[in-house]
N, C-alpha and C positions, 0 to 999 in steps of 0.2 A: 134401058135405064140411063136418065140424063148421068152424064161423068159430074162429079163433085169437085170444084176447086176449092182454095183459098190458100194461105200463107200457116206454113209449116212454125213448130216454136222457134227451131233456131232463126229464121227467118224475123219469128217477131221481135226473139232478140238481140238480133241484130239493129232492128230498127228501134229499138228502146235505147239501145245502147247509143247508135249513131247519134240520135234527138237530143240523147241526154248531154252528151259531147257538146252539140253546136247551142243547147239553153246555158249548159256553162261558161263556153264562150262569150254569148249572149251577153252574160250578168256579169262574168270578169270586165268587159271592157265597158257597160255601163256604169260599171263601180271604181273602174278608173277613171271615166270621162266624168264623173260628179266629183269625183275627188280633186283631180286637175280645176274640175268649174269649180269648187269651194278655193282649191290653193289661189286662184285665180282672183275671186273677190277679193279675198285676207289682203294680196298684194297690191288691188284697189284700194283698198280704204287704208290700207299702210304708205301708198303714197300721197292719198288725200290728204289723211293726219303730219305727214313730215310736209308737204306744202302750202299746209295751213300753217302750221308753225312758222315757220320762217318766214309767212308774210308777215304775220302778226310779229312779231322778234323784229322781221329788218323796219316797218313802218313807224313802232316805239321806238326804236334805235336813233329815226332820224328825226326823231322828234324831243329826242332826250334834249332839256338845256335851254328850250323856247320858253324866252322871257322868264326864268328865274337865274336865281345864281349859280353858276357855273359847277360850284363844288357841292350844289345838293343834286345835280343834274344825271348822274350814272355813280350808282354806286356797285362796285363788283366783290366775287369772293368767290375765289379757286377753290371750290370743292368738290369736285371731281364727283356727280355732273355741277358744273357751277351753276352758281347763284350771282343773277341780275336785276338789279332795281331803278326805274327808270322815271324821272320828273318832269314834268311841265309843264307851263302853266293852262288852267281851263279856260283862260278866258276874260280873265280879272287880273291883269299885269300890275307889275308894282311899282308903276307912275300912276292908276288909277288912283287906290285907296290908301290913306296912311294915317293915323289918328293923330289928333289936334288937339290931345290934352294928354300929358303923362301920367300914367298910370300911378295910381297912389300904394297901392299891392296887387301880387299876382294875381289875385283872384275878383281883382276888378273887371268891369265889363271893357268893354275898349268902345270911345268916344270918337267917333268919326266925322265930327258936326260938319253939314256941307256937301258929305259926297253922296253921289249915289251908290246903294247898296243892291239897287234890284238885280244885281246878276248873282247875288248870293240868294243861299237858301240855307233853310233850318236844318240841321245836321250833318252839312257839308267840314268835310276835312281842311282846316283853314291852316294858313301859313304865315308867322309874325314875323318879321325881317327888321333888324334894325341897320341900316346901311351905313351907322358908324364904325361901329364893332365887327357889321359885317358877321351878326349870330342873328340866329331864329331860334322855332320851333313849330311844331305841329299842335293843333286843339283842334277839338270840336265848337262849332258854333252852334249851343243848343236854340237861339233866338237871335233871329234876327229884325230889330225895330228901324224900318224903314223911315218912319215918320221923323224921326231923332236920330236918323243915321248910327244907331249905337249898336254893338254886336258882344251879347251875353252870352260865358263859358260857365256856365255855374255846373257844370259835370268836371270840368278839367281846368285847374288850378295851373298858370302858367311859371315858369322854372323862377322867371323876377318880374317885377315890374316894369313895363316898356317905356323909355321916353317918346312925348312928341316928336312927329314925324316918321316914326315905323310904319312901314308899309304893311299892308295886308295880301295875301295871295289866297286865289283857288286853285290850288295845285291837282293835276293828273299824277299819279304814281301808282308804279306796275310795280309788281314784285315776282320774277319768273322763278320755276325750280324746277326740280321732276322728284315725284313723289315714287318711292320704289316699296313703301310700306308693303303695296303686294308684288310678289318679286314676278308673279305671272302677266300684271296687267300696270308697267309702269307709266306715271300721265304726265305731261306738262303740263303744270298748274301756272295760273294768274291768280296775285294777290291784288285787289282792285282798292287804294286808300287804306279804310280801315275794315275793310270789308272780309268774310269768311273767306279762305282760297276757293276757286273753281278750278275743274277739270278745263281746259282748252283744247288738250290734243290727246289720245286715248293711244296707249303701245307707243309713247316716246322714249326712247332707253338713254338717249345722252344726250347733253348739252355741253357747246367749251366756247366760250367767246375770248381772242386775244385781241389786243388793242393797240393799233399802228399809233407811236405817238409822234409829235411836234420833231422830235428829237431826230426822228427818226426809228427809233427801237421797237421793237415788239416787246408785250410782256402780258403776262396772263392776270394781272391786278394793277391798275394803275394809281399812281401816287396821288394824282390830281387829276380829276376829271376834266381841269380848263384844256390840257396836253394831248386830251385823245385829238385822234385829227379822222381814225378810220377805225373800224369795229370788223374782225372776222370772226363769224357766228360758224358752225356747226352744228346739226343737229341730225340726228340717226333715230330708225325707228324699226320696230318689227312686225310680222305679222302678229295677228292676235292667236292664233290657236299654233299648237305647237303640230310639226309637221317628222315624224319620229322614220321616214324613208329620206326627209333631205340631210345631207353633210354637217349642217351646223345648227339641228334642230326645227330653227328660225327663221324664216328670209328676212334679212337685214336690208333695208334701204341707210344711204347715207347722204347728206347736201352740206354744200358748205358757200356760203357767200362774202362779199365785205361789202360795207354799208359804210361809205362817209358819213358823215356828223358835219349835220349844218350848222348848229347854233351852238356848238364850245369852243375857248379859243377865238373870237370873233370882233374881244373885245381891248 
């Protein structure tokens, strides 16, 4: 009679045992090697979002001031994350347009006989300067008649009546912040004119710009925008999912720059 082999039970379980050992292993270090590869994106796209911001931040910064007036050109507020708003003009400087008849009430149209108007458009955010007073303000242009050089507000009644010679602008203006409404998912937003805020930068947790003046001094709100002479931005950002084995939840990135200022002070 042929002998009979094969594997005894403790033998089989041994070998169950063993398998089971090294599939565990197995799946432990696959489930740390995905977790590392997620912790790993999160901290890609957290330094994409903090060096998109601060490009978009330092390129406004040095633009703040081009061709308007000096003290509508950066307006700041220390609020811890602060708050920046920044001017310039689009395109339509204020030696181009100025009206050639005074305004009889604010809610006249404004008489431009003469110039050309084709760089304006219908609902663009408009800018009325009177360069005696050296005051404005902001309207919407709801018509623009090219034919007659004339530009109608009949939505937005203006504060007084302009005299001849006020200038007209199309002004750029940002308005940054960070929205923490969701305290998981805080964003740097742009306010674009008069337009709804957008999200810009997705997990930016802070913002602090302080401002080198003329004088020399640092200060975290400037008295007169003509004085800045340099701008230091800061901005920090997180990953977006929380990571509950690191130290401080979060991985924080953080950038800090300074941005001269070409066009304030210049005059």
């Amino acid at each position: 009679m042929r002998n009979m082999k094969g594997f005894t039970v403790l033998e089989l379980l041994v070998a169950a045992l063993l398998a089971g050992m090294v599939t565990t292993a197995a799946m432990s270090l696959y489930i740390t090697q995905h977790k590392q590869l997620l912790v790993q994106d999160d901290v890609a796209d957290m330094q994409f979002s903090i060096r998109a911001a601060m490009a978009e931040l330092t390129g406004k910064v040095r633009m703040a001031g081009y061709k308007v007036p000096e003290w509508m050109a950066l307006k700041a507020s220390n609020t811890d994350p602060d708050t920046v708003t920044i001017a310039y003009d689009a395109g339509v400087t204020l030696d181009d347009i100025q009206i050639e008849h005074s305004m009889p009430q604010p809610s006249s149209e404004l008489r431009c006989d003469g110039h050309d108007l084709s760089g304006l458009e219908d609902n663009d955010l408009l800018y009325i300067y009177d360069p005696v007073t050296m005051t404005g303000e902001f309207f919407l242009a709801t018509q623009i008649q090219y034919s007659s050089s004339h530009i109608q507000h009949n939505t937005m009644d203006l504060s007084r009546a302009y005299p001849r010679g006020s200038r007209i602008l199309r002004v750029n203006q940002f308005k940054y912040f960070i929205d923490g409404s969701d305290p998981d998912h805080p964003n740097l937003m742009v306010q674009a004119d008069n337009e709804l805020p957008q999200i810009y930068a997705e997990n930016i947790t802070h913002l602090n710009f302080s401002y080198l003046l003329s004088s020399g001094e640092v200060v975290d709100v400037p008295s007169l925008a003509e004085m800045v002479r340099e701008v230091v931005i800061t901005v920090a950002a997180r990953t977006d999912r929380a990571d509950n084995d690191f130290h401080s939840r979060y991985r924080i990135r953080s950038l800090t720059t300074r941005v001269k200022v070409r066009n304030l002070g210049v005059n």
